[in-house]
C-alpha positions as CSV (number, residue, x, y, z in Angstrom):
1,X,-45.7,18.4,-3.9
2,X,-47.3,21.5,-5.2
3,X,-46.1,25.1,-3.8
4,X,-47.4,28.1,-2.9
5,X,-44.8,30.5,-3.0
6,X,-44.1,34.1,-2.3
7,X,-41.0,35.3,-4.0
8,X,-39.6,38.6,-2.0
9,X,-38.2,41.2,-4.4
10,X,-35.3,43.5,-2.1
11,X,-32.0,44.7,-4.3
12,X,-32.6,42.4,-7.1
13,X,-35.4,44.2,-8.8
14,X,-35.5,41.9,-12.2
15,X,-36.0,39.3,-13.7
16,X,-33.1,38.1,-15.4
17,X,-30.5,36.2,-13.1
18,X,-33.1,36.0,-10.6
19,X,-32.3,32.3,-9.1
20,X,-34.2,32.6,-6.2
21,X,-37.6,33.8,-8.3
22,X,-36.8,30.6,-10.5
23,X,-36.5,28.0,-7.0
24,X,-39.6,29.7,-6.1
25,X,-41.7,28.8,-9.2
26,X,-40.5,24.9,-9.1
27,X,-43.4,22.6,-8.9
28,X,-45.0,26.2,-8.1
29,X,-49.1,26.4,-8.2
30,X,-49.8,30.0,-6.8
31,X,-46.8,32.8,-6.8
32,X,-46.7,35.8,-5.3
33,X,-43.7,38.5,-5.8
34,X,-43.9,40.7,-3.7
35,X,-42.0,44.0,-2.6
36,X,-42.0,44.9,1.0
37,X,-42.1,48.5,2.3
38,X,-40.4,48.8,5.3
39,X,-40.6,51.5,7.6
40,X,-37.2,50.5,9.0
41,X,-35.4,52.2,6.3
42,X,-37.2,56.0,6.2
43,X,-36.3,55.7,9.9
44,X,-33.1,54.7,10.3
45,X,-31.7,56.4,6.7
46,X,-32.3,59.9,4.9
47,X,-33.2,59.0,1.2
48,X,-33.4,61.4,-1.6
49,X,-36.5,62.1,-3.7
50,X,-34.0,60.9,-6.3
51,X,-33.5,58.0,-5.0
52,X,-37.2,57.3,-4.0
53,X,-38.2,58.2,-7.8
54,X,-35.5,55.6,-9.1
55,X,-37.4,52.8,-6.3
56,X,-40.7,53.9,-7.6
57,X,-40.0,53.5,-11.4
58,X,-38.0,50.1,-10.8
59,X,-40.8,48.6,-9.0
60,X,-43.3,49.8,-12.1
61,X,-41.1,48.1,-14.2
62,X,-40.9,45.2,-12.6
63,X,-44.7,45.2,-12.5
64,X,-45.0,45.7,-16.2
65,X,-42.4,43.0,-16.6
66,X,-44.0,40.3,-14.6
67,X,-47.9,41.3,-16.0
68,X,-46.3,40.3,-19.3
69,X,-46.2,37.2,-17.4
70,X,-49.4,36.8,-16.3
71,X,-48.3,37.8,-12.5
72,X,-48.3,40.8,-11.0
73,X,-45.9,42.8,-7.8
74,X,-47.6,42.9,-4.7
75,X,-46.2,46.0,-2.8
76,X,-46.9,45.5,1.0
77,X,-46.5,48.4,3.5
78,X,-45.1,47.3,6.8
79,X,-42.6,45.2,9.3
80,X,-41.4,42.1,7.6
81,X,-41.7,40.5,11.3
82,X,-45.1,41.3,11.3
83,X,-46.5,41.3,7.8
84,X,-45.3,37.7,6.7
85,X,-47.5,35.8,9.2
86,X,-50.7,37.1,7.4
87,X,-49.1,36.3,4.3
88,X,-48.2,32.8,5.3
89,X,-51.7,32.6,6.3
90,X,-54.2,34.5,4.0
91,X,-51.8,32.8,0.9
92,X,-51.5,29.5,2.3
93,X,-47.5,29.8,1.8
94,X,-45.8,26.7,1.7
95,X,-42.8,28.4,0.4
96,X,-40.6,31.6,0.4
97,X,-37.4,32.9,-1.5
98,X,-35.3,35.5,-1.8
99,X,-31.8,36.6,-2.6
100,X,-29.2,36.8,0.3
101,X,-28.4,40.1,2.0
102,X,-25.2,40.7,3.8
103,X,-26.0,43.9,5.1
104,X,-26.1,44.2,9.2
105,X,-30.0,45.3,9.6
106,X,-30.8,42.6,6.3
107,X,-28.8,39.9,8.5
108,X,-31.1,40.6,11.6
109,X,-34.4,41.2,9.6
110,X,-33.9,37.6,7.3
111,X,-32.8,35.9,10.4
112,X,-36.5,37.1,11.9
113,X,-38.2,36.3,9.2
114,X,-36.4,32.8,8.6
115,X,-37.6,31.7,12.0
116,X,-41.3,32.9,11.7
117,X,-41.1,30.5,8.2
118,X,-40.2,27.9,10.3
119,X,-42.8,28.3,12.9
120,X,-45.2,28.6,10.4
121,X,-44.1,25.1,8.3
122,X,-42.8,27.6,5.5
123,X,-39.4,26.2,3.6
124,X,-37.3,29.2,2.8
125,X,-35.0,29.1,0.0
126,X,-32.3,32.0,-0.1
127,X,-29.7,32.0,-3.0
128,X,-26.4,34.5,-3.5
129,X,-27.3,36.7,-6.8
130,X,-26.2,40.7,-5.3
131,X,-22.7,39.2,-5.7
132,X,-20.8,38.0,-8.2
133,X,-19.3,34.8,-5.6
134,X,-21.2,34.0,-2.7
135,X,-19.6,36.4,0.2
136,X,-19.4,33.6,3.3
137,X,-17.2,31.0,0.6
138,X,-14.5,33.9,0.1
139,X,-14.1,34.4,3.9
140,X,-14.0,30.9,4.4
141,X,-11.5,30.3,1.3
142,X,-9.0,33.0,3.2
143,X,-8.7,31.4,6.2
144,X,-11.9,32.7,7.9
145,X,-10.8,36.6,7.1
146,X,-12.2,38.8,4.8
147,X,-9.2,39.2,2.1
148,X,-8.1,43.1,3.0
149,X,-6.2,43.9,-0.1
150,X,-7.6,43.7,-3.6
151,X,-5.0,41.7,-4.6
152,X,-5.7,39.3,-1.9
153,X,-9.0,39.4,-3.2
154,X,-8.0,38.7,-6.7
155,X,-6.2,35.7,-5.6
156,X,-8.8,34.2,-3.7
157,X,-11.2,34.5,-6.5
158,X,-9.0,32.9,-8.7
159,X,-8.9,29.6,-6.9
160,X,-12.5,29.7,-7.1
161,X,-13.0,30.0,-10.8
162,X,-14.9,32.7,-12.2
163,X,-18.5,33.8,-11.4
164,X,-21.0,31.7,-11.9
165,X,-23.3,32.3,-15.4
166,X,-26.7,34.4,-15.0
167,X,-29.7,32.3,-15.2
168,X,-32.4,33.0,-17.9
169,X,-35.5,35.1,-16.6
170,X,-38.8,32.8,-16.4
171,X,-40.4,32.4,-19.8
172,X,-44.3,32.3,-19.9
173,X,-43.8,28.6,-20.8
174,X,-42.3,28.4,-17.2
175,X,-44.9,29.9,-16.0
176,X,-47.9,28.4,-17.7
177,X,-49.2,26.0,-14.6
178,X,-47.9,28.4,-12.0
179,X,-50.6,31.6,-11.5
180,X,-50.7,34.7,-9.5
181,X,-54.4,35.1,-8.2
182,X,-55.5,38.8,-8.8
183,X,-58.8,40.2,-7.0
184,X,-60.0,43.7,-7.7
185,X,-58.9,44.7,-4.4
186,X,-55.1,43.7,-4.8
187,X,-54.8,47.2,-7.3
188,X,-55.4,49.5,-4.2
189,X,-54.0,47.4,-1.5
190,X,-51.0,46.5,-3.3
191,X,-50.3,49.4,-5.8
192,X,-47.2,51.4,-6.0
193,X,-46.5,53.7,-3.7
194,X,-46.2,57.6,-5.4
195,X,-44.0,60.1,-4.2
196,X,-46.3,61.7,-2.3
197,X,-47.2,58.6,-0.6
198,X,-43.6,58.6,0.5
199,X,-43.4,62.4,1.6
200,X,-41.8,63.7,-1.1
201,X,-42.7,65.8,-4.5
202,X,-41.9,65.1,-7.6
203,X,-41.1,69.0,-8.1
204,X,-38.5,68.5,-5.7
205,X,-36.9,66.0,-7.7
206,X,-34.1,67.0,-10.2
207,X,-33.5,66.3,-13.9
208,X,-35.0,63.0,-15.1
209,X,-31.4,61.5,-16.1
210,X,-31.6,57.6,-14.8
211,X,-34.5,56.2,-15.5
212,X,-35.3,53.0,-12.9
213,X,-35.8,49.6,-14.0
214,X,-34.6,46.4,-14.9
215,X,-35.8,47.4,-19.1
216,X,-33.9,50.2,-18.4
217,X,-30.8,48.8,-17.4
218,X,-30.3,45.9,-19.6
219,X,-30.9,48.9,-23.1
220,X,-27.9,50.7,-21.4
221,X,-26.4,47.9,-20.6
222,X,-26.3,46.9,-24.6
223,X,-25.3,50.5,-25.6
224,X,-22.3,50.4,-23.6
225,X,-21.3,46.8,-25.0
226,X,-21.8,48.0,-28.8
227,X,-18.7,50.4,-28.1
228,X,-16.2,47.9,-28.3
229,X,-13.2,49.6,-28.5
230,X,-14.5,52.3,-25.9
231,X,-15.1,48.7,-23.5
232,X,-11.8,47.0,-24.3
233,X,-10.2,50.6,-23.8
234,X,-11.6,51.3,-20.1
235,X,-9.6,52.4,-17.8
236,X,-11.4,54.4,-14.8
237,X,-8.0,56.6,-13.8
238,X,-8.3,58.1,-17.1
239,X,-12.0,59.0,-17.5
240,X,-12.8,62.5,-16.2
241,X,-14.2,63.7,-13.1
242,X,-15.8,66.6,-14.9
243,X,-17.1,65.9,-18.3
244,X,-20.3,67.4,-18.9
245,X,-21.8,64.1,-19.9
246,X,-21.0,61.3,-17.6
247,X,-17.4,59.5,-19.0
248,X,-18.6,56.1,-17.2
249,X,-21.0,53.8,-17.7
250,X,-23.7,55.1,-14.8
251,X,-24.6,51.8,-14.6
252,X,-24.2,51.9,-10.6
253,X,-27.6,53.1,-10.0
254,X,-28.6,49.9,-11.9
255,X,-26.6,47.5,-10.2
256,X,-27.4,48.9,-6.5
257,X,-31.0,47.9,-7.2
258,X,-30.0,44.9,-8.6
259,X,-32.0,46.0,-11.8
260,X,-28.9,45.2,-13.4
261,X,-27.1,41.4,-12.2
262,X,-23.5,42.1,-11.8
263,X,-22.9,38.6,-13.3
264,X,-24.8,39.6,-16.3
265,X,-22.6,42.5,-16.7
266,X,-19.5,40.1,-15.8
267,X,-20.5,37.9,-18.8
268,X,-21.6,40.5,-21.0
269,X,-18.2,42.1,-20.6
270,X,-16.5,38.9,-21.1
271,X,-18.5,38.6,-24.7
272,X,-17.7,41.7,-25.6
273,X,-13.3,41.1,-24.8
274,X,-13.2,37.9,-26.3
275,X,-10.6,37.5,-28.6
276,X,-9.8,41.3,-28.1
277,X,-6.8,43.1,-26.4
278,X,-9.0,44.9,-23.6
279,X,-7.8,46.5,-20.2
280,X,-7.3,44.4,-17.2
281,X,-8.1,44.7,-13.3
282,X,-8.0,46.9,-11.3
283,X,-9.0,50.1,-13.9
284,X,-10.9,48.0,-16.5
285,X,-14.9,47.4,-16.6
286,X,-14.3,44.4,-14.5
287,X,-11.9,45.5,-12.4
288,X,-14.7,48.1,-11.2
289,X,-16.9,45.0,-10.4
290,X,-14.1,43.4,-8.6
291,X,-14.0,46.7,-6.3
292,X,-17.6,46.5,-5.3
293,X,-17.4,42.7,-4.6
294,X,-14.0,43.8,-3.0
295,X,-16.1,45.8,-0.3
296,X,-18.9,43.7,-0.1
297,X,-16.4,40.7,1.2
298,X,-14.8,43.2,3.6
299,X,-18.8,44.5,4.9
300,X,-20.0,41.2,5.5
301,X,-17.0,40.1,7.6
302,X,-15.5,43.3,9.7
303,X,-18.2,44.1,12.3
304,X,-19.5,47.9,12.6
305,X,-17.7,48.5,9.5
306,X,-20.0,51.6,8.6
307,X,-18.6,53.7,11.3
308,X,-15.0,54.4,13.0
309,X,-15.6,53.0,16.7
310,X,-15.7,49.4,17.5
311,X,-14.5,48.7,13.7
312,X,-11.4,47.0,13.7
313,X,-9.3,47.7,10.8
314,X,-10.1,51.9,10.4
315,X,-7.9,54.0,11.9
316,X,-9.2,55.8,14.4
317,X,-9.0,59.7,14.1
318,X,-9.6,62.6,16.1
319,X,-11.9,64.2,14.2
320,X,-13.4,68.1,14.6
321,X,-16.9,68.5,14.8
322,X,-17.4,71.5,12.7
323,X,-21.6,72.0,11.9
324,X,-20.7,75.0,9.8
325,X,-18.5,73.4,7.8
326,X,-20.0,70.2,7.0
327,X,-23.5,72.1,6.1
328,X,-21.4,74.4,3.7
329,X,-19.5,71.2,2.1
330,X,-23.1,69.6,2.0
331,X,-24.9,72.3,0.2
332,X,-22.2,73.6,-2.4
333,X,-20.6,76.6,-0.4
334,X,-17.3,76.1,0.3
335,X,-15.5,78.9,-1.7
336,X,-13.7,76.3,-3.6
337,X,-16.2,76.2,-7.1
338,X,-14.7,72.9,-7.7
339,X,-15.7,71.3,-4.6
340,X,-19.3,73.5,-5.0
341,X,-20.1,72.1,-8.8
342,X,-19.3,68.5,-7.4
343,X,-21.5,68.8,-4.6
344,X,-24.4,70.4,-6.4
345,X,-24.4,68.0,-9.5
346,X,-24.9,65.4,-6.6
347,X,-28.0,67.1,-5.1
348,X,-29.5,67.9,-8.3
349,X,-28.9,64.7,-10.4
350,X,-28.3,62.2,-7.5
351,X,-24.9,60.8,-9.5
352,X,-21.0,62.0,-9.3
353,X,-18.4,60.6,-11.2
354,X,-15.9,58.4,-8.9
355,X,-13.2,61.1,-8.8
356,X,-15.5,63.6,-8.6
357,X,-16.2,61.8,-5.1
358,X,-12.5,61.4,-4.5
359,X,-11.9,64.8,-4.5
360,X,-15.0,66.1,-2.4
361,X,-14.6,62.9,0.3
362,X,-10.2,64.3,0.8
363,X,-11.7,67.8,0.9
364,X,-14.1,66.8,4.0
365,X,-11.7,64.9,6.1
366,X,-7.8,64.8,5.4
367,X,-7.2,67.2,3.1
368,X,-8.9,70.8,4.2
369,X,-12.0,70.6,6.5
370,X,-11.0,67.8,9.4
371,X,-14.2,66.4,9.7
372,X,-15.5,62.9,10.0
373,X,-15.7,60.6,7.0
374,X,-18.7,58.9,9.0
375,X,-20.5,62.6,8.2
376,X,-20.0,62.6,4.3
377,X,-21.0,59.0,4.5
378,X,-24.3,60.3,5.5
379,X,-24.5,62.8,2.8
380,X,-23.8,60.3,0.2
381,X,-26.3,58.0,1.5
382,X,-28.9,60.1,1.4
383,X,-28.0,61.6,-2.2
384,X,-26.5,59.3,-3.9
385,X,-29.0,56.9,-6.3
386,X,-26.1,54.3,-6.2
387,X,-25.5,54.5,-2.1
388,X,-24.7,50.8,-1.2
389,X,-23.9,50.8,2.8
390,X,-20.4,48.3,1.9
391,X,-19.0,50.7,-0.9
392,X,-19.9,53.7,0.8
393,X,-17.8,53.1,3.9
394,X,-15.5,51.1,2.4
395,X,-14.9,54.2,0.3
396,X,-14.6,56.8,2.6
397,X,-12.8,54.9,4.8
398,X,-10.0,54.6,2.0
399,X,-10.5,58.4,0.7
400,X,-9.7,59.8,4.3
401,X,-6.8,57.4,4.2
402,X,-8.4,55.3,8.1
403,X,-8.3,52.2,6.1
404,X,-7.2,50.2,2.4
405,X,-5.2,53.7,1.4
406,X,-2.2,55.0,3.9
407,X,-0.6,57.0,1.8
408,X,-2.5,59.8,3.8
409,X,0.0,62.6,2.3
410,X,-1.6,62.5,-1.1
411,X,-4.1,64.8,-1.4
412,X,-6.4,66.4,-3.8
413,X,-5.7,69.9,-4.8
414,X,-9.8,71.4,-5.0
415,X,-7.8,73.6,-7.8
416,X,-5.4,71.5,-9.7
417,X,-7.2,68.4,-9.9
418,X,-9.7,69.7,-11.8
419,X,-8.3,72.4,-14.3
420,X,-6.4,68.4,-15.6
421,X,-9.3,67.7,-17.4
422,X,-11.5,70.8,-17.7
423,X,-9.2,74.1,-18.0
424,X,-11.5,76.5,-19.1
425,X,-13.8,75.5,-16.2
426,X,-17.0,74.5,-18.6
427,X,-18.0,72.0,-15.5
428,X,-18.3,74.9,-12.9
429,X,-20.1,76.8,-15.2
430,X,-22.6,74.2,-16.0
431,X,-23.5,73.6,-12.2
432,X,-22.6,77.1,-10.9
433,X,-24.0,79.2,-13.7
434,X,-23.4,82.3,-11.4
435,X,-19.6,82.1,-12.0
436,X,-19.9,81.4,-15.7
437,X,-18.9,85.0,-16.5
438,X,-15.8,84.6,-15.0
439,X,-12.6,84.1,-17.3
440,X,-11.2,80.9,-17.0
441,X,-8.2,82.1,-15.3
442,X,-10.4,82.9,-12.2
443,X,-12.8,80.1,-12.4
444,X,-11.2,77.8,-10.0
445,X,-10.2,80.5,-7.8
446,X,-12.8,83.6,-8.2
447,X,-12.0,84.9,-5.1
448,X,-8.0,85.7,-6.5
449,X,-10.2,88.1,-9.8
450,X,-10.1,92.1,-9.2
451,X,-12.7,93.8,-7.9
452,X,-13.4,94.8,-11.3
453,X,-13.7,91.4,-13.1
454,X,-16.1,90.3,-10.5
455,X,-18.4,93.0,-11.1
456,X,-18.1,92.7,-14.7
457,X,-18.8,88.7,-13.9
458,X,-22.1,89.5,-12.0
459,X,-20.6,88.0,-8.9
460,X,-18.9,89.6,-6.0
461,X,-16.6,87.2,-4.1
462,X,-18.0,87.0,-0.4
463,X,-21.2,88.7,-0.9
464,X,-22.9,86.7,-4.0
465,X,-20.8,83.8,-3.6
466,X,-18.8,82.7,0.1
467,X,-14.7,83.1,0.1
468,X,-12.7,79.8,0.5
469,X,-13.8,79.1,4.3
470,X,-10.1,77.4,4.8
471,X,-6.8,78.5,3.2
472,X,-6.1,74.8,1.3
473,X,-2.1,75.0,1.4
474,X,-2.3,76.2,5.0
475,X,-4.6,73.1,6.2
476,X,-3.3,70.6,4.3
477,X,0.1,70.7,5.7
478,X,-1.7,70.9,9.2
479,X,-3.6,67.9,8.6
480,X,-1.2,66.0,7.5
481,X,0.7,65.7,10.3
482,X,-2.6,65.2,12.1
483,X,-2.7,62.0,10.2
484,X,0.5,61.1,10.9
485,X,0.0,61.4,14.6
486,X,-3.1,59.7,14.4
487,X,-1.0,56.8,12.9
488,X,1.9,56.6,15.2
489,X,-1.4,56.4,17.7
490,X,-2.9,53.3,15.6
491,X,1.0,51.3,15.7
492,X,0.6,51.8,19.5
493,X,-2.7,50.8,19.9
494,X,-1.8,47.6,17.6
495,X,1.3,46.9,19.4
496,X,-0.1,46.6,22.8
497,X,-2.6,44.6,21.4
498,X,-0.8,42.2,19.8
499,X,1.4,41.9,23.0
500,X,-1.6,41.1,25.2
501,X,-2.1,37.7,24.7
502,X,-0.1,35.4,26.4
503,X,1.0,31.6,25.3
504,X,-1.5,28.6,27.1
505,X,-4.5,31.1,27.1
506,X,-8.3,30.0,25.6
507,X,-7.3,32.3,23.0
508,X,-5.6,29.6,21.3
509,X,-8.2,27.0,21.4
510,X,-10.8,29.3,20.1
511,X,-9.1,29.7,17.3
512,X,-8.9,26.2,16.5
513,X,-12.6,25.9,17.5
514,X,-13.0,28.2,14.6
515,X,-10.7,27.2,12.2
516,X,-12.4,23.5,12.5
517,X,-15.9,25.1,12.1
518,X,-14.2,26.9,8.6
519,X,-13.1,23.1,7.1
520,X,-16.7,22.0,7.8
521,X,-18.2,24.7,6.2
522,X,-15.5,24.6,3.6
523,X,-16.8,20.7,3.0
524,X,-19.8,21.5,3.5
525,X,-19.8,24.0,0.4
526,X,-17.6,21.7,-1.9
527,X,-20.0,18.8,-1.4
């Protein structure tokens, strides 16, 4: 049988490791890649014009790519529920794929769209390529849980074997007696969307730094890999926070799109340590793809995971809600130019280094400002080029200590922690140019300079630029016995929980209702 097929292009912007593109071009006589628009997410999420710039140029790429193939990307605006019957019908579908999602509004939009397929007599073929192991077979190889240590994780994965080997992108031989049809009226129905298109202006954006795309990617990709002894070295602890060119990789961008496979990297990396002494997990190259697998387990199993109520292993913290302060923590006016720089690199260039976001994250909850780590969450999801809904709240959860990190007494000094790698303060000068005249003494703290050095600086301390709006050693002591009492409340909660149940109850045979719907699965996936 002979298939018309639509592939549907979501994270996994590319070519390369793209199994569901190559299931949908078996025994394949019309193809259609397509990238869906959907209103869903301007709605229900605040995205940068970074981040919409970064969409844009991926999608061109992917264009380019695939015209190279004789094909073309069909960009459709609108409701998946409601687009893909026209498709099904004005294309004649016969058969749909795309790469699983384990996001909660993905779950409920595939499930939708999976059922509409079926009404319609359209096969659906989904395959696991975000991921470097398919999400549902960890759960089920720990027991039905998600694995809520990365060690656990580590040991799970090592029963398993590692990741599977990228597939090659389709060849034009692949492709030779599989076409895309292309009418003159596909260009304007089906083109790219601009900037403008999207509400935004491309003067609004800020430097061009990350190019999108899958071409893109993979050239970084290789640049990174021909540093060998830079690769084998990694370690993230020891890369800086501050540099004024990024000490990492910035390949996260890359990989959030999926314009980068993370099992390409995987291999890639495993090319480049073979036979060399390299660094190991958690602080090497691949330890940093075992963390975001680490949170994407954890976000596909713990329900409401992305906020604090209703989500089962975060702490739950009483929280102030302080507009003022989380406005001046959002827009780079704290007092603390360390904090500021941070917060303005990531509104200007969309990308902070990983302690960079450690420090900023402690500043906003535990450590000075009390305030919700479901608040910064948003910031970083609307800023961020690499926001991934898993990592960032698996993330903040750990940096305001609610879940993964308890050791809530640990925190970041918005002084000392940066003078460790930049003492003359280059990195605050670079983002808050207004301080640059101020001697590195006083850069961390300006608001400690006379009278006189700020005036010879150009900038007076609570006129030109605000005073610290807390008093850091004064808070953090405060807070942290906040923490600690909202601990003592979490034991509590757990004990009386845990108490609850009594012997004999349905609890029990729901659980071995469950655990006997695991081994089936479990067989299921070994067969």
């Amino acid at each position: 049988m002979t298939h018309y097929s639509v592939h549907w292009f979501r994270k996994g912007l590319r070519l390369h490791d793209n199994s569901a593109l190559l299931a949908a071009l078996q025994d394949c006589k019309e193809i259609y890649p397509i990238f869906i628009l959907d209103p869903w997410f301007p709605k229900n999420m605040c995205v940068s014009v970074n981040r919409w710039r970064f969409l844009i140029e991926s999608l061109k790429d992917l264009d380019e790519s695939l015209r190279k193939l004789n094909s073309r990307l069909f960009v459709i605006r609108g409701n998946p529920a409601e687009v893909f019957p026209c498709l099904f019908k004005d294309w004649k579908v016969t058969r749909l794929t795309f790469e699983v999602d384990t996001e909660p509004y993905a779950r409920q939009r595939d499930a939708k769209v999976v059922k509409l397929a079926e009404e319609h007599g359209v096969e659906v073929i989904q395959r696991v390529s975000n991921t470097l192991y398919d999400t549902e077979r960890v759960i089920i190889e720990n027991n039905g849980k998600p694995p809520l240590t990365y060690v656990r994780l580590q040991t799970i994965l090592s029963s398993l074997g590692p990741p599977k080997k990228p597939v090659p992108a389709p060849s034009l031989e692949l492709m030779r007696n599989c076409q895309t049809p292309c009418k003159d009226l596909h260009d304007a129905r089906y083109d790219i969307p601009t900037l403008e298109e999207l509400g935004k202006s491309s003067a609004e954006a800020g430097p061009h730094l990350y190019p999108g795309g899958e071409t893109e990617a993979l050239r970084r990709l290789e640049h990174y890999m021909q540093r060998t002894s830079w690769v084998c070295n990694f370690q993230k602890p020891e890369t800086s926070p501050n540099s004024l060119d990024p000490s990492t990789t910035v390949l996260s961008p890359y990989v959030k799109f999926g314009c980068l496979s993370a099992r390409t990297f995987w291999w890639r990396l495993s090319e480049t340590y073979q036979g060399r002494k390299h660094s190991q997990p958690p602080v090497s190259l691949h330890g940093q793809l075992l963390w975001r697998e680490f949170f994407y387990v954890i976000g596909a199993a713990i329900p409401n995971f992305d906020r604090m109520v209703g989500n089962p292993v975060c702490t739950q913290v009483d929280w102030d809600d302080n507009r003022e302060y989380l406005q001046a923590w959002a827009e780079g006016r704290t007092g603390y130019p360390f904090i500021d720089a941070i917060m303005t690199q990531l509104r200007t260039e969309g990308w902070i280094h990983h302690l960079a976001r450690h420090a900023v994250a402690c500043f906003l909850t535990r450590g000075d400002l009390w305030i919700s780590w479901e608040e910064g969450q948003k910031v970083f999801e609307e800023l961020l080029l690499d926001a991934d809904v898993s990592l960032n709240a698996g993330n903040w959860q750990w940096l305001s200590a609610s879940a993964f990190f308890h050791q809530f007494y640990r925190v970041y000094s918005p002084v000392a922690f940066g003078k460790k790698t930049d003492k003359n303060g280059d990195y605050i000068k670079k983002y808050l140019p207004f301080l640059k005249k101020f001697p590195a003494e006083y850069i961390y703290e300006p608001w400690k300079a006379p009278r006189s050095i700020q005036q010879q600086a150009g900038c007076i301390i609570g006129t030109d630029y605000p005073k610290p709006i807390v008093l850091h050693e004064q808070v953090r002591k405060r807070n942290i016995e906040r923490m600690k009492a909202a601990y003592a409340r979490h034991a509590a909660t757990k004990k009386d929980s845990m108490e609850s149940p009594k012997k004999g109850t349905k609890c029990t045979s729901d659980h071995e209702s469950l655990t006997d719907a695991l081994k089936k699965k479990k067989r299921k996936l070994n067969n």
